[in-house]
C-alpha positions as CSV (number, residue, x, y, z in Angstrom):
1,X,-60.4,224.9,-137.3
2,X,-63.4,223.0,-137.4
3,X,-64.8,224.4,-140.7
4,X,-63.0,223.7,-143.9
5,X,-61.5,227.2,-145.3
6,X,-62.6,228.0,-148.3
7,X,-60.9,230.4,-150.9
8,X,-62.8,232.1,-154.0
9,X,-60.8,234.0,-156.7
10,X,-63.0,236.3,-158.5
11,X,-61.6,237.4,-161.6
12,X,-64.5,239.8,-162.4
13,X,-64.3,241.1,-166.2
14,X,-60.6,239.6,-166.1
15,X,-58.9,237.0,-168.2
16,X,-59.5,235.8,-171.8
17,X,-59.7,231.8,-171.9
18,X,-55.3,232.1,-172.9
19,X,-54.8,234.3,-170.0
20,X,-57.0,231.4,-167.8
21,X,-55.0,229.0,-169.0
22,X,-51.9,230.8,-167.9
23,X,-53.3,230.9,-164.5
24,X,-53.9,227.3,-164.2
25,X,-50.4,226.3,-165.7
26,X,-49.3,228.0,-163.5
27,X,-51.3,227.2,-160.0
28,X,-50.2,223.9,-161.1
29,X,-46.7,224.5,-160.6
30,X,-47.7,225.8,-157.5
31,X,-49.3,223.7,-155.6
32,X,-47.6,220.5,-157.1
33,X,-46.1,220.0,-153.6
34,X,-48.3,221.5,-150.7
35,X,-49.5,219.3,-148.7
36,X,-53.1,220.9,-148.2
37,X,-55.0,221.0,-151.2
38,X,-57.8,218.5,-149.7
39,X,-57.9,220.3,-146.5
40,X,-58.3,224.0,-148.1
41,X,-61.3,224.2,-150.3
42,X,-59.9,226.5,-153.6
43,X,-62.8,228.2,-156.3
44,X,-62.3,230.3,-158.7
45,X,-64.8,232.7,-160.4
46,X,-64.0,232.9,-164.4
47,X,-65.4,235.7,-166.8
48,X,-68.1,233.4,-168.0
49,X,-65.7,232.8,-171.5
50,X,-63.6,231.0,-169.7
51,X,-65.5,228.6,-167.5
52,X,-65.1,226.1,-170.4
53,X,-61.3,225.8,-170.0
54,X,-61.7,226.5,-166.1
55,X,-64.1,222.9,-165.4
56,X,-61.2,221.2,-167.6
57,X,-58.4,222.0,-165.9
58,X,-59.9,222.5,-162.8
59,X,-61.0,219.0,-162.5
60,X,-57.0,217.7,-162.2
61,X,-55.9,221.3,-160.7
62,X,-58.5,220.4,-157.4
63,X,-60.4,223.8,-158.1
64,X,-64.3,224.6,-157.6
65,X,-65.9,226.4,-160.1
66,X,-68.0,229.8,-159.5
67,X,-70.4,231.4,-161.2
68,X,-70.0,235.4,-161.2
69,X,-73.6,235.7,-161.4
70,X,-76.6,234.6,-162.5
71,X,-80.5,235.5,-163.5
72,X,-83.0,234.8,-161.3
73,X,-85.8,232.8,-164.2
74,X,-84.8,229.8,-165.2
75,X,-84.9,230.8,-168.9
76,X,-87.0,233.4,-170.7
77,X,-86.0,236.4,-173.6
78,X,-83.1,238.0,-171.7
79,X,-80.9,238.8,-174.0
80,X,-77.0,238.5,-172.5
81,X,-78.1,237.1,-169.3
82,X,-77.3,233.3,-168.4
83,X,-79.3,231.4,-165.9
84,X,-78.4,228.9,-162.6
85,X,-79.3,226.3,-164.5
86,X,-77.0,226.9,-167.6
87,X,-74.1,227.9,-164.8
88,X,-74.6,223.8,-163.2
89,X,-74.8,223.0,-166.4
90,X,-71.3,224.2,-167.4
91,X,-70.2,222.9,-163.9
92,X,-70.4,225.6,-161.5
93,X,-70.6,224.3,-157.8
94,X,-71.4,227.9,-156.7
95,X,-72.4,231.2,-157.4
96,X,-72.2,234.8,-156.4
97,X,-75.1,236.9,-155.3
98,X,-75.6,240.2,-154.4
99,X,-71.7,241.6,-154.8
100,X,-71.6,245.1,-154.1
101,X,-70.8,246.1,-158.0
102,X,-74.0,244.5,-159.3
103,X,-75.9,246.1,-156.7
104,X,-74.4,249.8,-157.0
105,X,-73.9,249.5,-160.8
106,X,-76.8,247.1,-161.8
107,X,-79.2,248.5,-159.4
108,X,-79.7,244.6,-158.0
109,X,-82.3,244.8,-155.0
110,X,-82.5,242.7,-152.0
111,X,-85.7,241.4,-153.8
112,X,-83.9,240.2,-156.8
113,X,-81.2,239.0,-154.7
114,X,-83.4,236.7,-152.7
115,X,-84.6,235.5,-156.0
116,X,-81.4,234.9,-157.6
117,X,-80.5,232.6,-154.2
118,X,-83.8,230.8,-154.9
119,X,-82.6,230.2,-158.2
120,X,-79.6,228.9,-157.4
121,X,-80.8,226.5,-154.7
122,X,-83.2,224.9,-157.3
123,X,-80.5,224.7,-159.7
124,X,-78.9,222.6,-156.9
125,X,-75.7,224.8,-156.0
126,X,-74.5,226.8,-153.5
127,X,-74.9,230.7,-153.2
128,X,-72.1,233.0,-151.9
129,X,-74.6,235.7,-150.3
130,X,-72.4,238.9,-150.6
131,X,-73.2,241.7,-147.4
132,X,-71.5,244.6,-146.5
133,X,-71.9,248.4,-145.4
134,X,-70.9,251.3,-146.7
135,X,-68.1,253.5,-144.9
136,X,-70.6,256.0,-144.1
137,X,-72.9,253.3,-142.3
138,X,-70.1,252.1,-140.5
139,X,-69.1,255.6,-139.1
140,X,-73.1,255.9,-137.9
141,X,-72.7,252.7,-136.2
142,X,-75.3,250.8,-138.2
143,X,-72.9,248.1,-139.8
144,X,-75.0,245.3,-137.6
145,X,-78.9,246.5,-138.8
146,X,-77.4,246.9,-142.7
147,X,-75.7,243.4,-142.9
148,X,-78.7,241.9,-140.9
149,X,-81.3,243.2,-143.1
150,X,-79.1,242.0,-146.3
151,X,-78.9,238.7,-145.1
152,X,-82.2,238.4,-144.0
153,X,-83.9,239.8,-147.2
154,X,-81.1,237.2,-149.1
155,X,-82.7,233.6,-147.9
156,X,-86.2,234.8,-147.3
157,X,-87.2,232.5,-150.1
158,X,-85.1,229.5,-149.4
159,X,-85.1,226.8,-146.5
160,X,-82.1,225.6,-145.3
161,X,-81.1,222.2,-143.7
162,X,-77.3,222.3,-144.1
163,X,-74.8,224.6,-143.3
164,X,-73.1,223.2,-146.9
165,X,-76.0,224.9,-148.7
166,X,-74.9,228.2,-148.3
167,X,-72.0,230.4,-147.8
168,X,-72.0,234.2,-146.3
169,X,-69.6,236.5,-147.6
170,X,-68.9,240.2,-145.8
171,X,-67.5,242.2,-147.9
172,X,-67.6,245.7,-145.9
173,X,-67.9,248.5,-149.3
174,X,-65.5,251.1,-148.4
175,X,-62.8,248.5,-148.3
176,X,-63.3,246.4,-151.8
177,X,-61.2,247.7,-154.7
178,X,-59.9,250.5,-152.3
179,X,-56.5,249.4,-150.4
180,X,-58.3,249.4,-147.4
181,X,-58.9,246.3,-145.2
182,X,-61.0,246.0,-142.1
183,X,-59.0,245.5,-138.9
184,X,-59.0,241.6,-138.2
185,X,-61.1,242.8,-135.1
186,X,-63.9,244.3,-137.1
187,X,-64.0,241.7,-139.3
188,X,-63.9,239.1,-136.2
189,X,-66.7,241.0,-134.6
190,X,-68.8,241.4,-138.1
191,X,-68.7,237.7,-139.3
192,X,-69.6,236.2,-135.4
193,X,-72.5,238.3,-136.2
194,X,-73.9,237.1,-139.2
195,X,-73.2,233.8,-137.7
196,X,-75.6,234.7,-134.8
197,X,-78.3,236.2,-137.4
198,X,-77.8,232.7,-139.2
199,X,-78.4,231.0,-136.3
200,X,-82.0,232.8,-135.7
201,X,-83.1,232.3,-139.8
202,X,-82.0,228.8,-139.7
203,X,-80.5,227.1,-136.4
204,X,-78.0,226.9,-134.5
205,X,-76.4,223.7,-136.0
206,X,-76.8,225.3,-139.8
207,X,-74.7,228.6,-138.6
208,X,-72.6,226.6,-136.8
209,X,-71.5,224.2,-139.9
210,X,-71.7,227.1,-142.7
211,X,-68.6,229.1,-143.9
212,X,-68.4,233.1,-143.8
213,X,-65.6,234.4,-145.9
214,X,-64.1,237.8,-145.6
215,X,-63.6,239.8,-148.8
216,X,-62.4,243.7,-148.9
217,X,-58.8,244.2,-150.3
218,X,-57.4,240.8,-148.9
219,X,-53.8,240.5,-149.7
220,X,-51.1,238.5,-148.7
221,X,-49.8,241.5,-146.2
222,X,-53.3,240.9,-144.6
223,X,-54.2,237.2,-145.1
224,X,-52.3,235.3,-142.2
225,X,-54.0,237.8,-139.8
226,X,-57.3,237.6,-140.7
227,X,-57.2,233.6,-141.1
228,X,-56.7,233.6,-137.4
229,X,-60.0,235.2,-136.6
230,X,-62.4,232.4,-135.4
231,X,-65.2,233.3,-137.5
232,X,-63.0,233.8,-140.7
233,X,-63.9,230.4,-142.5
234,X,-62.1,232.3,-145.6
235,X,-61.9,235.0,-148.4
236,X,-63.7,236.2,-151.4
237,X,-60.6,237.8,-153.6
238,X,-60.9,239.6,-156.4
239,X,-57.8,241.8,-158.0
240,X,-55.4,240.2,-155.7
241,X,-56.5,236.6,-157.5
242,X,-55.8,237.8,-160.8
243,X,-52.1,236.6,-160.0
244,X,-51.9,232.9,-159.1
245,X,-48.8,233.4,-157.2
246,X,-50.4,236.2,-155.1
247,X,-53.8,234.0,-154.7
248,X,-51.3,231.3,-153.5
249,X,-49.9,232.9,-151.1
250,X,-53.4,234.0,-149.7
251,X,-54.0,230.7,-149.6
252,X,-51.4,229.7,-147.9
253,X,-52.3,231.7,-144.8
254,X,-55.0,229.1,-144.0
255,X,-52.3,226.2,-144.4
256,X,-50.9,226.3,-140.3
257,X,-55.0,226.4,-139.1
258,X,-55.7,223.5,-141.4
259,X,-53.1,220.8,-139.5
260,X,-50.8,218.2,-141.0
């Protein structure tokens, strides 16, 4: 495939910095022998506790390190909120914006989300721009006009140049947390259309170049299958990363696509 995959554990409120260190010790033992860790692009999303020991053993272990989330000022008085900035700072390459759980439990608005992708754009990282329907948008056929809008309303305040300064993530609702996966088919057919939207925000070389993940009860079951999928540039994983052995094996599903 001509885009490097790229694979993002998020732990969510998971893992103390000993049960981080675990994971690393052992992702170490691992991937000590594949042959792919340049080719496959590996992050992983820490409570943000354990981003300290994350950037050190990440640095040897090959893995990128994500911010969960962030604030959209640069500072200011908000108490128990951390800013872009602070997240560079502690060595985050990336962060997550607009996941589904901040926007149904934290009330998070496509305004706010376009800010916090601002804000991590001047903070000089890359944003993981989350999208996805709900089931009951999907059964009334308007999964295209939802993820459109959310994308759209996402980099309405940012200018992009590079398909490396972003990342797309659809994450379809009904199927994250639940069991549930979307057939590779619907996932094929949602991501080539983000990919198009991209195209007509930025251009056609930017869409081309940038990387949509899939996220939405990914598994190792699931993972080989949905790899394939030409627009499937990789996953966002979140309770099936909590295991490194289990997040191994999901990443070994992009190992045949990535060649010798």
């Amino acid at each position: 495939m001509t885009r490097r995959p790229l694979i993002v554990a998020n732990w969510k409120m998971h893992h103390t910095r000993t049960a981080a260190e675990d994971w690393c010790s052992k992702w170490h033992e691992l991937r000590e022998d594949e042959p792919w860790p340049e080719r496959i692009e590996i992050g992983v999303a820490p409570a943000f506790t354990a981003l300290k020991t994350l950037r050190a053993r990440g640095r040897s272990l090959t893995l990128a390190l994500v911010g969960q989330n962030c604030h959209q000022e640069p500072f200011g008085p908000f108490t128990g909120e951390v800013s872009a900035g602070m997240l560079e700072d502690a060595g985050c390459a990336m962060v997550i914006v607009g996941h589904i759980e901040r926007r149904q439990h934290y009330g998070e608005t496509d305004r706010l989300i376009a800010q916090k992708v601002k804000a991590v754009r001047e903070a000089g990282m890359v944003p993981i721009v989350c999208v996805g329907e709900s089931e009951n948008q999907r059964e009334s056929g308007r999964t295209e006009p939802i993820i459109e809008s959310q994308l759209r309303h996402a980099l309405s305040l940012v200018s992009l140049a590079r398909g490396a300064e972003i990342v797309v993530a659809y994450e379809p609702v009904w199927a994250i947390g639940t069991g549930r996966v979307a057939q590779p088919e619907q996932a094929e057919a949602a991501q080539a259309f983000l990919r198009g939207i991209l195209a007509s925000i930025t251009n056609r070389d930017v869409a081309g170049d940038a990387r949509i993940l899939y996220g939405g009860s990914v598994n190792p079951d699931n993972a080989s299958v949905l790899a394939e999928q030409p627009h499937v540039d990789g996953f966002l994983v979140g309770g099936a990363s909590l295991d490194a052995g289990t997040f191994h094996r999901i990443v070994k599903a992009f190992a045949p696509l990535v060649g010798d």
